[in-house]
PDB file of N, CA, C and O in Angstrom:
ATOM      1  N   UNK A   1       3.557  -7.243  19.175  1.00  0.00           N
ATOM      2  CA  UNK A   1       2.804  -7.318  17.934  1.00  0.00           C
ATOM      3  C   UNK A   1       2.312  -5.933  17.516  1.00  0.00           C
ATOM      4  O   UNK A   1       2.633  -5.500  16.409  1.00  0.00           O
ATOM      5  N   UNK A   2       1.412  -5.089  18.491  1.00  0.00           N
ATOM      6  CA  UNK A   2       1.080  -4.000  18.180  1.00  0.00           C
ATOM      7  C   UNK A   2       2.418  -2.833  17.630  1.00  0.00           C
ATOM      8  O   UNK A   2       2.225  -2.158  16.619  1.00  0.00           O
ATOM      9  N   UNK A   3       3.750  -2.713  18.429  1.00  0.00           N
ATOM     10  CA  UNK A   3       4.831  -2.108  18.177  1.00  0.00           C
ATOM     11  C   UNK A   3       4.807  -2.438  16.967  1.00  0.00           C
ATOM     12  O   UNK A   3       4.531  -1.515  16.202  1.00  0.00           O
ATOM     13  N   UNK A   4       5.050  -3.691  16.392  1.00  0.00           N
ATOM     14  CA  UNK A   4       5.762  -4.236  14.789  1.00  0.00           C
ATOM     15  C   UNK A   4       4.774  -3.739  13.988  1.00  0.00           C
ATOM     16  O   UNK A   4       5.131  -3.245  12.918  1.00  0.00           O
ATOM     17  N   UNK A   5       3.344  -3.761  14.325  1.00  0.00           N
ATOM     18  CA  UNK A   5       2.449  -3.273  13.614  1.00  0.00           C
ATOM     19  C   UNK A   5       2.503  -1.518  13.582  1.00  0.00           C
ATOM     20  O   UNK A   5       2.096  -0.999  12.543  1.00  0.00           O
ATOM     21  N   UNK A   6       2.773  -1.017  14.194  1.00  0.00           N
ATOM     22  CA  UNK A   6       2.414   0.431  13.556  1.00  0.00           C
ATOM     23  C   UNK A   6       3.734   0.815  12.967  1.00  0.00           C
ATOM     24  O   UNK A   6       3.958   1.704  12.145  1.00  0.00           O
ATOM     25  N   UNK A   7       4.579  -0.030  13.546  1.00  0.00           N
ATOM     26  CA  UNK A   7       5.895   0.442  12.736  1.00  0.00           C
ATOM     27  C   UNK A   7       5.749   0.431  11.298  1.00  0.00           C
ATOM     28  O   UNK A   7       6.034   1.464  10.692  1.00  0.00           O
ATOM     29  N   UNK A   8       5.283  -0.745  10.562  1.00  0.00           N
ATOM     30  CA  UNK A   8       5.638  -1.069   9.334  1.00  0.00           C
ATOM     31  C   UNK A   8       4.071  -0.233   8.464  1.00  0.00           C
ATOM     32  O   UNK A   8       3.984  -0.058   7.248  1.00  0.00           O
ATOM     33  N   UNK A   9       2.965   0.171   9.538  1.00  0.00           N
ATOM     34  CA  UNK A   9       1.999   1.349   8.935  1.00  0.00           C
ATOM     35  C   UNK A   9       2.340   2.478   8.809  1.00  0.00           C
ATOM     36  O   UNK A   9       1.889   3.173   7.898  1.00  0.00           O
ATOM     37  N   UNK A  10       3.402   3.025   9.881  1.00  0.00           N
ATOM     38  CA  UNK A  10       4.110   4.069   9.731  1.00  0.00           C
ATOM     39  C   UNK A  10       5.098   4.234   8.407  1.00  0.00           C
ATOM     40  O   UNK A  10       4.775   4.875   7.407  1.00  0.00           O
ATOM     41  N   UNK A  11       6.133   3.666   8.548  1.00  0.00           N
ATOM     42  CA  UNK A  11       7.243   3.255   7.770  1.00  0.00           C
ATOM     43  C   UNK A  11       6.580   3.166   6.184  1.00  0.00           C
ATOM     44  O   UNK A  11       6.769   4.066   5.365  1.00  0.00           O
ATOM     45  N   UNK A  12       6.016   2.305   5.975  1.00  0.00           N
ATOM     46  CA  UNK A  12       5.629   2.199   4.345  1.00  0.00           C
ATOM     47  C   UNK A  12       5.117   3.200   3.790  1.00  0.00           C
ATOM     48  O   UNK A  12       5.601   3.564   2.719  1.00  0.00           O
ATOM     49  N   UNK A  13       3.960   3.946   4.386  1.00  0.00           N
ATOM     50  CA  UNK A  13       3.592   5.279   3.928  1.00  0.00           C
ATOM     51  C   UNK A  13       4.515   6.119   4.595  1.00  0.00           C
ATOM     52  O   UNK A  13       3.930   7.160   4.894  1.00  0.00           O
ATOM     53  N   UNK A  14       5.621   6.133   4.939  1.00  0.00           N
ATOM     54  CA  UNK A  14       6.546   7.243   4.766  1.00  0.00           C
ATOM     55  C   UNK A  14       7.579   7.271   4.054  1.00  0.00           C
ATOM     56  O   UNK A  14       8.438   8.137   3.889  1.00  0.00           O
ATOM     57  N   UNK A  15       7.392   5.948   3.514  1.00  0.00           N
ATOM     58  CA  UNK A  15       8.677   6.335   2.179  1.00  0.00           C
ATOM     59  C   UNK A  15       7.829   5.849   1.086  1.00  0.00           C
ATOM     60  O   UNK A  15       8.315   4.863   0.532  1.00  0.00           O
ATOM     61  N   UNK A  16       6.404   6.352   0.481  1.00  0.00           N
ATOM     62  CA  UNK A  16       6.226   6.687  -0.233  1.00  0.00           C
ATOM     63  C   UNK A  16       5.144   5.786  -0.786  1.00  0.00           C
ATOM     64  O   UNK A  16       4.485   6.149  -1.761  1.00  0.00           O
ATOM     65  N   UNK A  17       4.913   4.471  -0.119  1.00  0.00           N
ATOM     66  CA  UNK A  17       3.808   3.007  -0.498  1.00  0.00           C
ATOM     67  C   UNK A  17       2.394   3.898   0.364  1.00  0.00           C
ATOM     68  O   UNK A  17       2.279   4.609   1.361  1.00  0.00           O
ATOM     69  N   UNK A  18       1.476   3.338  -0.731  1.00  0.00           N
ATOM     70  CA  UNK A  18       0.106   3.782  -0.487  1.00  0.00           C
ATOM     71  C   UNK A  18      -1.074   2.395   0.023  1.00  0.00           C
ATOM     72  O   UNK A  18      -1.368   1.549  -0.821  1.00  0.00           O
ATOM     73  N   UNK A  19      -1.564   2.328   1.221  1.00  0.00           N
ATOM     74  CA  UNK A  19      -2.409   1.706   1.407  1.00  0.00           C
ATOM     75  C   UNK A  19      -3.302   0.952   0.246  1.00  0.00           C
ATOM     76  O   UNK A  19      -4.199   1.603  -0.290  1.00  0.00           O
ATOM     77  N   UNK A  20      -3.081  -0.330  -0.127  1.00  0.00           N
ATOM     78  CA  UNK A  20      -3.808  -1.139  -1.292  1.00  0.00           C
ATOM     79  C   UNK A  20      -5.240  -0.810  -0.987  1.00  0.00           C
ATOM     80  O   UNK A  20      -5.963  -0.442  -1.914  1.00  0.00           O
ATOM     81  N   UNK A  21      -5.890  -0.949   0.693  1.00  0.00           N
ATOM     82  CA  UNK A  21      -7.259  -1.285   1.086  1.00  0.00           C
ATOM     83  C   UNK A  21      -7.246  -2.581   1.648  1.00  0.00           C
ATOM     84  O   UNK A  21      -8.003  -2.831   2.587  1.00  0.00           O
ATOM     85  N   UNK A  22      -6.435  -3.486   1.165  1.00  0.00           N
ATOM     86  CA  UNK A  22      -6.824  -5.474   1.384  1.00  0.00           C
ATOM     87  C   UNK A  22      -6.317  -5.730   3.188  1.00  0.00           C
ATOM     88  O   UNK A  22      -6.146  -6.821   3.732  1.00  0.00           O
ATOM     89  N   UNK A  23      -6.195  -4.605   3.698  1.00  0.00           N
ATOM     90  CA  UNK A  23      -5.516  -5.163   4.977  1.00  0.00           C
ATOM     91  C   UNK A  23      -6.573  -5.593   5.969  1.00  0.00           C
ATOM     92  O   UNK A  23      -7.781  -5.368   6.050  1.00  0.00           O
ATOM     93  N   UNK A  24      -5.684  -6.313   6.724  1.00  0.00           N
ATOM     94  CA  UNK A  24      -6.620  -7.676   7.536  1.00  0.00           C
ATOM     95  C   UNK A  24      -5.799  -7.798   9.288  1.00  0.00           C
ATOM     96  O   UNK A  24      -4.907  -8.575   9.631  1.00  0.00           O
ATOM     97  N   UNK A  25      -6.237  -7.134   9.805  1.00  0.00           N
ATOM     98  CA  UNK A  25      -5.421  -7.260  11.357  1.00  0.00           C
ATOM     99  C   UNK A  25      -6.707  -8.060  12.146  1.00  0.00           C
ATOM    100  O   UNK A  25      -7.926  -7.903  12.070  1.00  0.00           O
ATOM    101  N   UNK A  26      -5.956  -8.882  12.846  1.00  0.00           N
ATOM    102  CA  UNK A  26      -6.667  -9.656  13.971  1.00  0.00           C
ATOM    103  C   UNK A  26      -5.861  -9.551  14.842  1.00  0.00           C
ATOM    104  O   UNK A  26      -4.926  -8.752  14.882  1.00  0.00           O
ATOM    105  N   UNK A  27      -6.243 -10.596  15.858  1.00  0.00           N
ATOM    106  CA  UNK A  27      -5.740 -10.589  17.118  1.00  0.00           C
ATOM    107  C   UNK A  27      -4.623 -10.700  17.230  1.00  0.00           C
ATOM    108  O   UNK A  27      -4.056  -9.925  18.000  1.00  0.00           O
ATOM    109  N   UNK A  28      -3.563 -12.074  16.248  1.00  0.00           N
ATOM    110  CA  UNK A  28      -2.381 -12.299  16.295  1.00  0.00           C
ATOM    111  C   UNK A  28      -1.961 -12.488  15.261  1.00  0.00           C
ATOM    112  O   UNK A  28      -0.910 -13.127  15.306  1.00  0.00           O
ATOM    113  N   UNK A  29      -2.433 -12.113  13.851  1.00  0.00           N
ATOM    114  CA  UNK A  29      -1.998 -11.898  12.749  1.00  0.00           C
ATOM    115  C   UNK A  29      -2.592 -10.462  11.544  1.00  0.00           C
ATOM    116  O   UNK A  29      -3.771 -10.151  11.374  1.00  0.00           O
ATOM    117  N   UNK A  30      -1.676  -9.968  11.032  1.00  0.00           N
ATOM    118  CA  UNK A  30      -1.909  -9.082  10.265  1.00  0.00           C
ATOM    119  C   UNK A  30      -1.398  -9.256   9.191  1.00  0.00           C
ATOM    120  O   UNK A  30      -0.363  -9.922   9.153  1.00  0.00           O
ATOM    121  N   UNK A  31      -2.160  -8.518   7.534  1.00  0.00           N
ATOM    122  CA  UNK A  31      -1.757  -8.876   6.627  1.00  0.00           C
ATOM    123  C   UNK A  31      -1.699  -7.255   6.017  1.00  0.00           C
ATOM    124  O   UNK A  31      -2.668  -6.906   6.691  1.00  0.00           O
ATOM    125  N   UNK A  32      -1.475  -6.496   5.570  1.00  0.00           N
ATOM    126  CA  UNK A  32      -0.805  -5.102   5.557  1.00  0.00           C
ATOM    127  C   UNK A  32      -0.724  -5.047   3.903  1.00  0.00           C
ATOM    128  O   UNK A  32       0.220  -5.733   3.510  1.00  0.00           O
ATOM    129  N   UNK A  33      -1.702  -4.208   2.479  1.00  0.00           N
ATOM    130  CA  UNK A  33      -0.837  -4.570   1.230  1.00  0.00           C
ATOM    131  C   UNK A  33      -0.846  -2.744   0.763  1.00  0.00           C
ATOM    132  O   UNK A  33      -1.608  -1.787   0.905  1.00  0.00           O
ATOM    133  N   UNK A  34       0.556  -3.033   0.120  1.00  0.00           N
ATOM    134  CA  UNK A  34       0.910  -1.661  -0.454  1.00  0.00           C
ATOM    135  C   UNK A  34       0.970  -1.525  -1.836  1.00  0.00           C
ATOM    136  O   UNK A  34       0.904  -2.635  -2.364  1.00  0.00           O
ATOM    137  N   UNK A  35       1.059  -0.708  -2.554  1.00  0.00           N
ATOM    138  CA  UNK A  35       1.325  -0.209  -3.874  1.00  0.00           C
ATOM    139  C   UNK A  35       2.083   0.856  -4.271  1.00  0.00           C
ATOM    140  O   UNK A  35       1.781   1.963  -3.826  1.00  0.00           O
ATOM    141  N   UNK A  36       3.175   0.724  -5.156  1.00  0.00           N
ATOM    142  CA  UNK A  36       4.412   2.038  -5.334  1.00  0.00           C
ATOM    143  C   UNK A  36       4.336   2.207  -6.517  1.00  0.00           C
ATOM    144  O   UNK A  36       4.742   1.098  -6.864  1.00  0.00           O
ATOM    145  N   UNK A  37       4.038   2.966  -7.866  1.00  0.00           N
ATOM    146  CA  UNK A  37       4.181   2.990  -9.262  1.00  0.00           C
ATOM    147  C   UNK A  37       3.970   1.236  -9.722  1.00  0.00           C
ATOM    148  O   UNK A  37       2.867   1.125 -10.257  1.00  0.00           O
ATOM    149  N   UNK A  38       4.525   0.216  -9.675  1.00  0.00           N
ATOM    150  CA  UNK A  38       4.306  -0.680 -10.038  1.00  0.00           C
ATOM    151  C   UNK A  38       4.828  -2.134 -10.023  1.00  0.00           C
ATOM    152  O   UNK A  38       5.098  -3.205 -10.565  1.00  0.00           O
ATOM    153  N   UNK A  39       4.733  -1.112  -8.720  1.00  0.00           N
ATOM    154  CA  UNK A  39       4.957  -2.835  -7.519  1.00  0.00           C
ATOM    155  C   UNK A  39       3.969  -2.711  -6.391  1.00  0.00           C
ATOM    156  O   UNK A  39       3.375  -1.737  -5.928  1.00  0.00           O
ATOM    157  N   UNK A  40       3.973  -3.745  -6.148  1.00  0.00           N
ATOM    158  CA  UNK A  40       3.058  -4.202  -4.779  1.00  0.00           C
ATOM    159  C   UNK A  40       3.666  -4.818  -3.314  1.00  0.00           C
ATOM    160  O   UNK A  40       4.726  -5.411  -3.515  1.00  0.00           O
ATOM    161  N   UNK A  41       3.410  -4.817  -2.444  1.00  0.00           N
ATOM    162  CA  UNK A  41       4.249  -5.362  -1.110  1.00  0.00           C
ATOM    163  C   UNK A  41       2.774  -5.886  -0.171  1.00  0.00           C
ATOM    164  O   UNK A  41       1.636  -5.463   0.031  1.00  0.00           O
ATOM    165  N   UNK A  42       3.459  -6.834   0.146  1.00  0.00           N
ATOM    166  CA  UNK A  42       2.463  -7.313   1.213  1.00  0.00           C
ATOM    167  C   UNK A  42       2.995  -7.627   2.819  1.00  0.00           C
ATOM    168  O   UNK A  42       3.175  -8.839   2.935  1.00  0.00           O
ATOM    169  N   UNK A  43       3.177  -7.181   3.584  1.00  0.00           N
ATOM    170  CA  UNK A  43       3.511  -7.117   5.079  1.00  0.00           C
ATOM    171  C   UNK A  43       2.797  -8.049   5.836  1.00  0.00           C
ATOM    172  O   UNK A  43       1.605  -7.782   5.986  1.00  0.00           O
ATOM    173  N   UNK A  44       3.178  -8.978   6.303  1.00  0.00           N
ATOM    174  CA  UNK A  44       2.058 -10.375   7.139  1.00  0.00           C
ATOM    175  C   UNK A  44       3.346 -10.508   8.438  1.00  0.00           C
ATOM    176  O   UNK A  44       4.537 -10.821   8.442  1.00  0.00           O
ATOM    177  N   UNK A  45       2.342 -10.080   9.467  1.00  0.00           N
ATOM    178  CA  UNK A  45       3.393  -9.751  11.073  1.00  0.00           C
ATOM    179  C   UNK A  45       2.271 -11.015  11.786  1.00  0.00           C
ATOM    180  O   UNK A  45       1.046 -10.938  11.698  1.00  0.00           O
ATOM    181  N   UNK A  46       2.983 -12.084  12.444  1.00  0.00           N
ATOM    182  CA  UNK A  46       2.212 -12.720  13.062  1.00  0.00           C
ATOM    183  C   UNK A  46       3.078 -12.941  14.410  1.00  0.00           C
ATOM    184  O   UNK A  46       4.307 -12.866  14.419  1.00  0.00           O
ATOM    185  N   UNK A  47       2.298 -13.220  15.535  1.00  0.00           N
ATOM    186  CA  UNK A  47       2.954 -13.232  16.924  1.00  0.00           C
ATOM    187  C   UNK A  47       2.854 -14.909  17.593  1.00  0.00           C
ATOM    188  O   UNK A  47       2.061 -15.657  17.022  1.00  0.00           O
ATOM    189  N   UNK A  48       3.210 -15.158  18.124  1.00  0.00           N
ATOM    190  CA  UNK A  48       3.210 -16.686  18.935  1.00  0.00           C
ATOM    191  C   UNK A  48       2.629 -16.341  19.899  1.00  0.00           C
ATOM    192  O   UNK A  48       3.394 -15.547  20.447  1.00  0.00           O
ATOM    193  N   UNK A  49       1.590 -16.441  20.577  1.00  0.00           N
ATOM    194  CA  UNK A  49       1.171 -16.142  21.934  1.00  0.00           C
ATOM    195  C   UNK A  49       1.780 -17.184  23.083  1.00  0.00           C
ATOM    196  O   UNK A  49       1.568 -16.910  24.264  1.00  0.00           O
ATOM    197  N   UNK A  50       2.255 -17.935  22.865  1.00  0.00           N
ATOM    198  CA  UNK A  50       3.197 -18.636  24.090  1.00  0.00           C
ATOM    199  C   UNK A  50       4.602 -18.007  24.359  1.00  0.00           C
ATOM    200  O   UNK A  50       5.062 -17.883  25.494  1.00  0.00           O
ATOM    201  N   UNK A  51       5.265 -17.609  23.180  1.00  0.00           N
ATOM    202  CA  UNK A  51       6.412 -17.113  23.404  1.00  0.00           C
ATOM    203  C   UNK A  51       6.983 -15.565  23.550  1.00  0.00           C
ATOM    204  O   UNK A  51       7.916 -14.934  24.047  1.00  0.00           O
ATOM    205  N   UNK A  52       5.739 -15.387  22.749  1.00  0.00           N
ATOM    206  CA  UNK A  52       5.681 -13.437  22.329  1.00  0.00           C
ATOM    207  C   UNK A  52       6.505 -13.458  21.253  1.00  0.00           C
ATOM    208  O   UNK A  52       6.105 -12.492  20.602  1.00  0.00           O
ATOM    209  N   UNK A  53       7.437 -13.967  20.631  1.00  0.00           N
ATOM    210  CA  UNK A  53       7.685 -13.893  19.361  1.00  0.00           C
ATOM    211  C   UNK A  53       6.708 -13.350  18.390  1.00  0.00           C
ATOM    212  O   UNK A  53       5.522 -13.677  18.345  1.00  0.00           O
ATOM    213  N   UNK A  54       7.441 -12.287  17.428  1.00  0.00           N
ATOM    214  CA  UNK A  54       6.878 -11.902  16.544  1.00  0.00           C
ATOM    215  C   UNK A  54       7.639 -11.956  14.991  1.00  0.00           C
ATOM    216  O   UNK A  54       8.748 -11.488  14.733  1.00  0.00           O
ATOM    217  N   UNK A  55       6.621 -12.735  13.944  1.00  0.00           N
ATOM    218  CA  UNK A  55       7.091 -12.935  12.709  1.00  0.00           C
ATOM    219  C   UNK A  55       6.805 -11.633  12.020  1.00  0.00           C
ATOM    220  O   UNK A  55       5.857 -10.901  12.306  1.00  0.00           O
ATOM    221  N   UNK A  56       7.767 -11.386  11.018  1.00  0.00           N
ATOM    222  CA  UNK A  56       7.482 -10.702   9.923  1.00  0.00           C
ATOM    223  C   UNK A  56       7.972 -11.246   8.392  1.00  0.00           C
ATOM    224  O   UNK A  56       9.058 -11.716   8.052  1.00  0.00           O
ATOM    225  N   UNK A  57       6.728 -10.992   7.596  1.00  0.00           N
ATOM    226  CA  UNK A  57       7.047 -11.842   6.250  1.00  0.00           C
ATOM    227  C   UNK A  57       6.586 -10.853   5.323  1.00  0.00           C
ATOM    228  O   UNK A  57       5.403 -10.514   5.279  1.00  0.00           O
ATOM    229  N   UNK A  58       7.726 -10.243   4.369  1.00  0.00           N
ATOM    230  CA  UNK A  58       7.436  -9.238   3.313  1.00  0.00           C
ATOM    231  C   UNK A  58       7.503  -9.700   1.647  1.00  0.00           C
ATOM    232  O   UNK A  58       8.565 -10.142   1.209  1.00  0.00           O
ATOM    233  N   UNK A  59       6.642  -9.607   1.008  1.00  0.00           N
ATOM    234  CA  UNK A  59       6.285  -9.953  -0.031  1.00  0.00           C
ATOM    235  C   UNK A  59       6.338  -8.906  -1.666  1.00  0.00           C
ATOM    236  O   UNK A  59       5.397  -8.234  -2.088  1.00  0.00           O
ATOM    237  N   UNK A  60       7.428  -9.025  -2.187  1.00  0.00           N
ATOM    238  CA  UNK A  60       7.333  -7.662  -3.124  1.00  0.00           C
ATOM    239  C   UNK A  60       7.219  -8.682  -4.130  1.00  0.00           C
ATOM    240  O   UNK A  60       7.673  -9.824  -4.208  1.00  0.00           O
ATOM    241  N   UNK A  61       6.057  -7.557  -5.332  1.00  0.00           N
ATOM    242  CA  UNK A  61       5.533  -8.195  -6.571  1.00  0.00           C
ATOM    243  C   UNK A  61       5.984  -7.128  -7.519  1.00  0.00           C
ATOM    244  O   UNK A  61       5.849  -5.976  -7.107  1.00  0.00           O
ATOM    245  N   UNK A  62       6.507  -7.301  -8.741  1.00  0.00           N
ATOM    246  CA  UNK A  62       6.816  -5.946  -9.748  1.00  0.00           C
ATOM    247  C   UNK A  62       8.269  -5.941 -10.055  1.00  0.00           C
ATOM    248  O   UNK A  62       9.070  -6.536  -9.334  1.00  0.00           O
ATOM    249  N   UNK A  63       8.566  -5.384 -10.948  1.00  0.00           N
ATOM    250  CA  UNK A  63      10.099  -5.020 -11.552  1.00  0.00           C
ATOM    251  C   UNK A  63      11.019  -4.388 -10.523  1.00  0.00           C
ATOM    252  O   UNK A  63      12.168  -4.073 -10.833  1.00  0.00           O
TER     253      UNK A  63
END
């Protein structure tokens, strides 16, 4: 969970998406939102704690 998580904090602000502010990390879910000229993305990484599986669900808003 933590790996998937800094990846996609890394990654988005390096190609160019700026931290919205709305982000929300807990224990086994995170919600991550970006902004690019005039679109928006939302990153939601959640983990299974029985299996260690980790979800990722990306959300783009804009033209």
């Amino acid at each position: 969970f933590q790996t998937v998580l800094e990846f996609y904090r890394k990654e988005m602000e390096a190609n160019g998406w700026t931290s919205a502010g709305e982000n929300f990390i807990g224990e086994d879910i995170a919600t991550l939102d970006y902004q690019k000229d005039d679109r928006q993305v939302t990153v939601m990484i959640s983990v299974d704690k029985d299996s260690g599986q980790v979800d990722v669900l990306i959300t783009i808003q804009g033209p």
